[in-house]
MARPA-158267 format. One line per 3 residues: number of its first residue (from 1); their letters; for each residue x, y, z of N, C-alpha, C. Coordinates in steps of 0.2 Angstrom, whole numbers, plus 5000, padded with zeros to 4 digits. Layout:
N
NUM	A	X:Y:Z:X:Y:Z:X:Y:Z; ...
end
This chain:
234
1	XXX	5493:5501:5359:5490:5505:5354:5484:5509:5357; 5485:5516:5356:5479:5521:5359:5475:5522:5353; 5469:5524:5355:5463:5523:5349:5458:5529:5353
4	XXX	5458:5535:5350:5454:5540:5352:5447:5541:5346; 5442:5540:5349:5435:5542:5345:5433:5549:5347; 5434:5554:5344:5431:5560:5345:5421:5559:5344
7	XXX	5420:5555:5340:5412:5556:5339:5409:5553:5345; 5412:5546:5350:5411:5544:5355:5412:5546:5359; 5417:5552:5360:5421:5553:5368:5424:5547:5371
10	XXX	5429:5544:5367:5431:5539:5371:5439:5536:5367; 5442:5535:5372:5449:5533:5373:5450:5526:5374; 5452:5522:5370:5453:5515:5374:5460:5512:5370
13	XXX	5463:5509:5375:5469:5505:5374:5470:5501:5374; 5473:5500:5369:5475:5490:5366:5482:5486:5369; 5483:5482:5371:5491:5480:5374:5488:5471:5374
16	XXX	5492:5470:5366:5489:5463:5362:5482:5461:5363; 5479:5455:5366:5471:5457:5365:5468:5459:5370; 5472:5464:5376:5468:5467:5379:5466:5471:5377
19	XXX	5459:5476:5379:5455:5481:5380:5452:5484:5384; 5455:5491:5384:5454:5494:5390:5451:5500:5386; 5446:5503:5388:5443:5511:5389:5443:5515:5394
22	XXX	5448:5520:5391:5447:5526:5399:5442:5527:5401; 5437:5529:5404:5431:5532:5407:5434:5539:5411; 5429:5543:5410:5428:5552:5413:5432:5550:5419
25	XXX	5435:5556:5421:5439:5557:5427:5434:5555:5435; 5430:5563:5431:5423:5562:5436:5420:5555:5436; 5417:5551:5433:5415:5545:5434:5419:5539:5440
28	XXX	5426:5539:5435:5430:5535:5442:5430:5537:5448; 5432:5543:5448:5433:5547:5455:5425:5546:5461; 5421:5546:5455:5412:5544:5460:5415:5537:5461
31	XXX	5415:5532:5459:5415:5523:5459:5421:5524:5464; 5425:5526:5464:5432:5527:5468:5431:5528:5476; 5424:5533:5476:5423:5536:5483:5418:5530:5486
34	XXX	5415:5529:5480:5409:5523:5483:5411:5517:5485; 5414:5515:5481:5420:5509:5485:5423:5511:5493; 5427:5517:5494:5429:5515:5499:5424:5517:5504
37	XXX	5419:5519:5502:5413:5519:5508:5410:5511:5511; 5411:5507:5504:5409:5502:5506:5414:5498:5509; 5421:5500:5509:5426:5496:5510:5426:5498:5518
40	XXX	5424:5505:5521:5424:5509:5528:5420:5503:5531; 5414:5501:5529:5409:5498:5532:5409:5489:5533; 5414:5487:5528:5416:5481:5528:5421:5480:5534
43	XXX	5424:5485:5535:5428:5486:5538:5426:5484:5547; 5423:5490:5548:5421:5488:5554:5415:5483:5556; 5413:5480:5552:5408:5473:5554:5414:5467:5552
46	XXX	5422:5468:5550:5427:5463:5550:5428:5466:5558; 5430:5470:5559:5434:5472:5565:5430:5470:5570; 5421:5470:5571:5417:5469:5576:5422:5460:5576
49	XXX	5419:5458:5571:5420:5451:5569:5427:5445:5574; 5431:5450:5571:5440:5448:5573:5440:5448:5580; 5435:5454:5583:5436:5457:5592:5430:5452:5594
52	XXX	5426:5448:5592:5423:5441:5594:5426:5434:5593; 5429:5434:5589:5433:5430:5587:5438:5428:5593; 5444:5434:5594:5447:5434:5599:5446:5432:5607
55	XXX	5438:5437:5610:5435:5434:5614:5435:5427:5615; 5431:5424:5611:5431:5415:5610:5438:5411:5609; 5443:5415:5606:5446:5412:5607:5451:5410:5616
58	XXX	5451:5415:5618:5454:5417:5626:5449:5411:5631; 5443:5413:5626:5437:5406:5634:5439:5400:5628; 5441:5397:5623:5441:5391:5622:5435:5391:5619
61	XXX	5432:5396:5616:5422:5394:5615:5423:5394:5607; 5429:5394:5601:5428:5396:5596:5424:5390:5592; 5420:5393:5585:5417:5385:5581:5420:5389:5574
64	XXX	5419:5383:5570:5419:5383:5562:5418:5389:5562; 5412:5390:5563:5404:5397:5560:5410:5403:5563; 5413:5406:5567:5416:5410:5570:5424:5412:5566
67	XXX	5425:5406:5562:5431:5407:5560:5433:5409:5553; 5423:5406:5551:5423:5407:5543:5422:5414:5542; 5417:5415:5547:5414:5421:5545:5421:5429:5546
70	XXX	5425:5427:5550:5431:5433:5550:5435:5430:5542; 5435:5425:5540:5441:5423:5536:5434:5425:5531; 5431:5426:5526:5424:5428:5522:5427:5436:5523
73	XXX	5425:5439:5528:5425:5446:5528:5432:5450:5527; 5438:5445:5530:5444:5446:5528:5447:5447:5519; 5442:5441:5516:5443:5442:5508:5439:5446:5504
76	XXX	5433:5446:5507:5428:5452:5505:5433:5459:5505; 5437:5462:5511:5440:5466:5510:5444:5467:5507; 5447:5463:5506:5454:5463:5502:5450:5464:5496
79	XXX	5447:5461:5491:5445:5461:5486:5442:5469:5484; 5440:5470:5489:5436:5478:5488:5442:5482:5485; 5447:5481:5492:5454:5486:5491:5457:5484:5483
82	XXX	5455:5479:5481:5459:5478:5472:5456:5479:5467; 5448:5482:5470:5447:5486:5466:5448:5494:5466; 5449:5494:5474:5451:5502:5473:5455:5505:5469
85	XXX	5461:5499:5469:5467:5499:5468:5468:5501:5460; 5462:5501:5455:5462:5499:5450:5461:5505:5450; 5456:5510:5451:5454:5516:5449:5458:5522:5453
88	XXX	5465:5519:5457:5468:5523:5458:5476:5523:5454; 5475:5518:5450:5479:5518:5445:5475:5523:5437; 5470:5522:5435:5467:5526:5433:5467:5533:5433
91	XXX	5466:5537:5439:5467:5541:5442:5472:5546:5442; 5478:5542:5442:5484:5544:5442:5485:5548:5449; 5488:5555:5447:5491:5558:5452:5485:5560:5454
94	XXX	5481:5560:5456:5473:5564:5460:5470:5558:5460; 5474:5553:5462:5473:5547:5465:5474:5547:5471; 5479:5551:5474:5483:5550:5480:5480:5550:5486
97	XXX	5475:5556:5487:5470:5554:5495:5466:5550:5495; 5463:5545:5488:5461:5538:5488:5465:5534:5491; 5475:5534:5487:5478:5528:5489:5478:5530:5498
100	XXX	5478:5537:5499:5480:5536:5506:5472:5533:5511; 5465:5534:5512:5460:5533:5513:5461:5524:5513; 5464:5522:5507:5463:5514:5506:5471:5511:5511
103	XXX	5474:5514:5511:5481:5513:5515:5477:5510:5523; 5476:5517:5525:5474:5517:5532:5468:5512:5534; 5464:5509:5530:5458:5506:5531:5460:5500:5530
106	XXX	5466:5497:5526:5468:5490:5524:5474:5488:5529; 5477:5493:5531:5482:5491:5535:5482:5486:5539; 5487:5482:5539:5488:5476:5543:5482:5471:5542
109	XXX	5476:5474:5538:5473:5465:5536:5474:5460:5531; 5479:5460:5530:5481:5454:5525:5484:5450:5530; 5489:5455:5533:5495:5447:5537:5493:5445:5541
112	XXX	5487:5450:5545:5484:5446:5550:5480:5441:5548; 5476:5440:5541:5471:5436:5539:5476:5429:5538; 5480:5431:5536:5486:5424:5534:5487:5421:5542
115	XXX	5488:5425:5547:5488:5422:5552:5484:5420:5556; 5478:5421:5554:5472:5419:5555:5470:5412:5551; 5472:5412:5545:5474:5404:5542:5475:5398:5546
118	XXX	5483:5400:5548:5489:5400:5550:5486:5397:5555; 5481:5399:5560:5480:5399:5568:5473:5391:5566; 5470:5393:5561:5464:5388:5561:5465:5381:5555
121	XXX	5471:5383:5550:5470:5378:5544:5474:5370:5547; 5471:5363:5545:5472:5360:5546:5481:5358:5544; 5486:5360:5542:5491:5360:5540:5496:5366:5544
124	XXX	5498:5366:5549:5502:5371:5552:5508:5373:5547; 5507:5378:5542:5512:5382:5537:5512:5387:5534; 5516:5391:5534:5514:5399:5532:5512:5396:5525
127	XXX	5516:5393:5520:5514:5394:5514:5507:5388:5512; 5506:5385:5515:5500:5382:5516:5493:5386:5517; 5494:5393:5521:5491:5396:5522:5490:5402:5517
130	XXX	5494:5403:5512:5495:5410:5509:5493:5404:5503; 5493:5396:5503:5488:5394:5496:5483:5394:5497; 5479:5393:5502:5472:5394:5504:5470:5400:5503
133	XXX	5474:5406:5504:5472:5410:5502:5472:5413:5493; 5475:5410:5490:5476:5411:5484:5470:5406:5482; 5469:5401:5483:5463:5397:5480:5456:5400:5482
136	XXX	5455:5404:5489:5451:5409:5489:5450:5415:5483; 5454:5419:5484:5455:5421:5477:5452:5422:5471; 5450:5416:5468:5450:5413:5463:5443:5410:5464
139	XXX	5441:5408:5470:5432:5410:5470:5429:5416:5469; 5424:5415:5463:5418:5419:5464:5416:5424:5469; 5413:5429:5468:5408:5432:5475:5404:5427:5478
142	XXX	5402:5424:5474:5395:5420:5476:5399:5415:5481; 5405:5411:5480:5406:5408:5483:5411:5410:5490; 5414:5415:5489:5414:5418:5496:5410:5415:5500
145	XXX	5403:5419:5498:5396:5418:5504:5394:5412:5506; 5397:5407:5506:5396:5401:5507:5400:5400:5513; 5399:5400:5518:5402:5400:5525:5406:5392:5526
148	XXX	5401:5386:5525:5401:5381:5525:5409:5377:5521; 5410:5380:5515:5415:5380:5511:5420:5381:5513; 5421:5389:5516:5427:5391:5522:5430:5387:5526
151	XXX	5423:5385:5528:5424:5378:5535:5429:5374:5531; 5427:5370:5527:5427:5363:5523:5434:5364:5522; 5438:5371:5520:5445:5374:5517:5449:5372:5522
154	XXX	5447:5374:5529:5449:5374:5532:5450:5368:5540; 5447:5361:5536:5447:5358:5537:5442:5355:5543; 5437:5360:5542:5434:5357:5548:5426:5354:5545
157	XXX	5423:5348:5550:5418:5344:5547:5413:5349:5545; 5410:5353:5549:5403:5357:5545:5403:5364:5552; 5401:5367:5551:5399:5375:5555:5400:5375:5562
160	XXX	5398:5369:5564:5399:5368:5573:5404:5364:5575; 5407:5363:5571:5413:5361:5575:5417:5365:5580; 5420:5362:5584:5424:5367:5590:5430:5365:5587
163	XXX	5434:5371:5586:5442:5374:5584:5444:5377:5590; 5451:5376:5590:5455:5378:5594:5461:5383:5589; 5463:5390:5592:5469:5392:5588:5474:5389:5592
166	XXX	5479:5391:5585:5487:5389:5588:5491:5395:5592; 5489:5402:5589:5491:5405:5596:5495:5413:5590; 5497:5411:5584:5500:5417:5580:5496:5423:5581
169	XXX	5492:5422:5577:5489:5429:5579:5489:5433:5585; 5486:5430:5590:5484:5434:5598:5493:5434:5601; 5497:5429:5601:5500:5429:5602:5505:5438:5599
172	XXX	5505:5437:5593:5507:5443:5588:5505:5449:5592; 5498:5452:5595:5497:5457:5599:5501:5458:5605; 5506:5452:5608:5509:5453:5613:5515:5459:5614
175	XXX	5517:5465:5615:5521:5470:5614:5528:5469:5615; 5532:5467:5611:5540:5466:5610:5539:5457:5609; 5536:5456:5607:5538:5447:5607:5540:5445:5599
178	XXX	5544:5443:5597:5550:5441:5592:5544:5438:5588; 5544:5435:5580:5541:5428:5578:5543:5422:5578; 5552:5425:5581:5553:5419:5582:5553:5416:5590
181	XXX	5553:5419:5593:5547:5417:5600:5541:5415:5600; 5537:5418:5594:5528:5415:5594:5531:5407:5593; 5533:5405:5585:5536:5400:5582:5539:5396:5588
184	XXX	5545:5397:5591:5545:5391:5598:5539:5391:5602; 5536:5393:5604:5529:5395:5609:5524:5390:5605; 5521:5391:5600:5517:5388:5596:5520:5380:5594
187	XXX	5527:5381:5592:5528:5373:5592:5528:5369:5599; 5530:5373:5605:5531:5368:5612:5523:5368:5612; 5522:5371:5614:5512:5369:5617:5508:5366:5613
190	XXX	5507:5369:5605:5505:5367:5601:5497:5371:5598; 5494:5374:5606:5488:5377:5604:5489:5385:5610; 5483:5386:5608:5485:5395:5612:5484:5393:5618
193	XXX	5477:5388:5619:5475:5387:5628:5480:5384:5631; 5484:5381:5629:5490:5381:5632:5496:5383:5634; 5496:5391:5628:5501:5394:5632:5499:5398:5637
196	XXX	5491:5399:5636:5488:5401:5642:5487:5398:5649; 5486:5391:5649:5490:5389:5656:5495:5386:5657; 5500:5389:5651:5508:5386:5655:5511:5388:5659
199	XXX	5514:5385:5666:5517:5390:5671:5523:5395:5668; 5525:5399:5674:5529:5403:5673:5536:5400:5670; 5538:5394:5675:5543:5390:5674:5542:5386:5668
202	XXX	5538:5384:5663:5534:5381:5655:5538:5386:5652; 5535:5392:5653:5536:5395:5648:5544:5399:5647; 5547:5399:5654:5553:5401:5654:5558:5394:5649
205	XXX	5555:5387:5649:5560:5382:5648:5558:5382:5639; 5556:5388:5637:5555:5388:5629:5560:5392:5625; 5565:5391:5621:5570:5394:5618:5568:5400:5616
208	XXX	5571:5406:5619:5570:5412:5618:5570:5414:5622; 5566:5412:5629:5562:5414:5632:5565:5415:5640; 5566:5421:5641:5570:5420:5650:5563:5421:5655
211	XXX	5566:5422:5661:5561:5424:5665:5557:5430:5666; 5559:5434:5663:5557:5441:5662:5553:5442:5655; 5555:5439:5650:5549:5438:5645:5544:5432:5648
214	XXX	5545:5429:5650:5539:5423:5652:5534:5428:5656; 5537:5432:5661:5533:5434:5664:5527:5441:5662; 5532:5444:5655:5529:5451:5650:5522:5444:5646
217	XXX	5525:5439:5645:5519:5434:5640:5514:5432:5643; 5513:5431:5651:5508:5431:5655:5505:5435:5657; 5509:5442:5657:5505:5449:5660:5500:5453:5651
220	XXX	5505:5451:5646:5502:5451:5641:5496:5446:5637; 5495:5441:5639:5491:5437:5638:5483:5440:5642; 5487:5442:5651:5481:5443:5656:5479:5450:5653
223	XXX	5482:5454:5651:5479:5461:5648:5472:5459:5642; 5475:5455:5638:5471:5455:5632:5466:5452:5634; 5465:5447:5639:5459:5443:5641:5453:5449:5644
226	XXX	5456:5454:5647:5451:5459:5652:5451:5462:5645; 5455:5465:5642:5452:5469:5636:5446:5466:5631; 5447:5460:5629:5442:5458:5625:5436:5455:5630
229	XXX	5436:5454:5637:5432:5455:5643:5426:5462:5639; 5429:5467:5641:5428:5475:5642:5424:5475:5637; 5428:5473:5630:5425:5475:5623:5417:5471:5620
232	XXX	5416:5465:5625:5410:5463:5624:5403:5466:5629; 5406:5469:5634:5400:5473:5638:5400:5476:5637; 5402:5480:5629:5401:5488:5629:5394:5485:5624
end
């Protein structure tokens, strides 16, 4: 049911007992821009976050606090993007360089955040991981902010605990590697520091895996170690 009030200036639509009000073009379109400026920004203090995150992971230095705080800023995004999302349904067709703005800023943060689950939650499984994600969800703002909780989701005692990843994610940045090569990788070793020191011959005797990828998975491993080297004396 459409319901227009001339004396109010106002549009709102009924679909059983919901209630919905159009708002001015101009108005969404401000809330629209303002959102993804703050989604820009959230952005790159996840991105700092993730590029520390990986550091520690490669030295073995990673804790709780380290883990919570990239999975926190990973849902904070997401969340921002479904509201974007909402005003560029609104929007309609002069919506489009919003959806394209929020494309390019979200891209690839959900999967990596699931494998970032994946890499820290105390149950090794994707859909184990994609419920902890839905059970986040469904927290509050307020409790996002609770780092501590993250932890606790996650299965660890309290902030300072030392984690170890299993190796999906970092491994994922390796160029041409299968998931079903991470997947035997991650099951024979069990944690990332050791597919970091498996020899050549370790890693050759893992399904999938010949000599020549064993050896792209060590040269690919030693790159990313210098880069996230690099990326913390800048």
């Amino acid at each position: 049911v459409i319901s227009i009030s001339q004396r109010r200036n106002l549009i709102t639509l009924y679909q059983g007992p919901v209630k919905y009000i159009l708002r001015d073009f101009a108005v969404v379109l401000t809330k629209a821009n303002q959102a993804l400026q703050t989604l820009e920004k959230y952005k790159l203090v996840r991105d700092q976050a993730v590029a520390r995150l990986s550091a520690l992971e490669l030295d073995d230095m990673v804790s709780a606090l380290d883990v919570a705080l990239v999975v926190q800023r990973t849902e904070m995004l997401l969340r921002i993007g479904k509201e974007i999302e909402r005003y560029i349904v609104e929007l309609g067709t002069e919506g489009r360089l919003v959806a394209m703005q929020l494309e390019e800023l979200t891209a690839g943060v959900a999967a990596e955040g699931l494998l970032i689950l994946r890499d820290y939650a105390s149950t090794d499984d994707p859909g184990h991981a994609a419920a902890l994600r839905q059970q986040m969800a469904e927290w509050p703002y307020e409790g996002l902010q609770d780092l501590a909780a993250i932890a606790r989701l996650l299965g660890a005692g309290s902030l300072d605990s030392p984690m170890g990843a299993r190796g999906y994610r970092m491994l994922r940045r390796i160029p041409r590697l299968p998931s079903s090569v991470i997947e035997n990788l991650v099951a024979r070793f069990g944690t990332l520091q050791r597919v970091l020191g498996a020899s050549l011959e370790e890693l050759d005797d893992v399904e999938g895996i010949g000599e020549v990828r064993a050896r792209a998975i060590q040269e690919g491993l030693r790159r990313l170690r210098m880069q996230f080297a690099l990326e913390r004396l800048v």
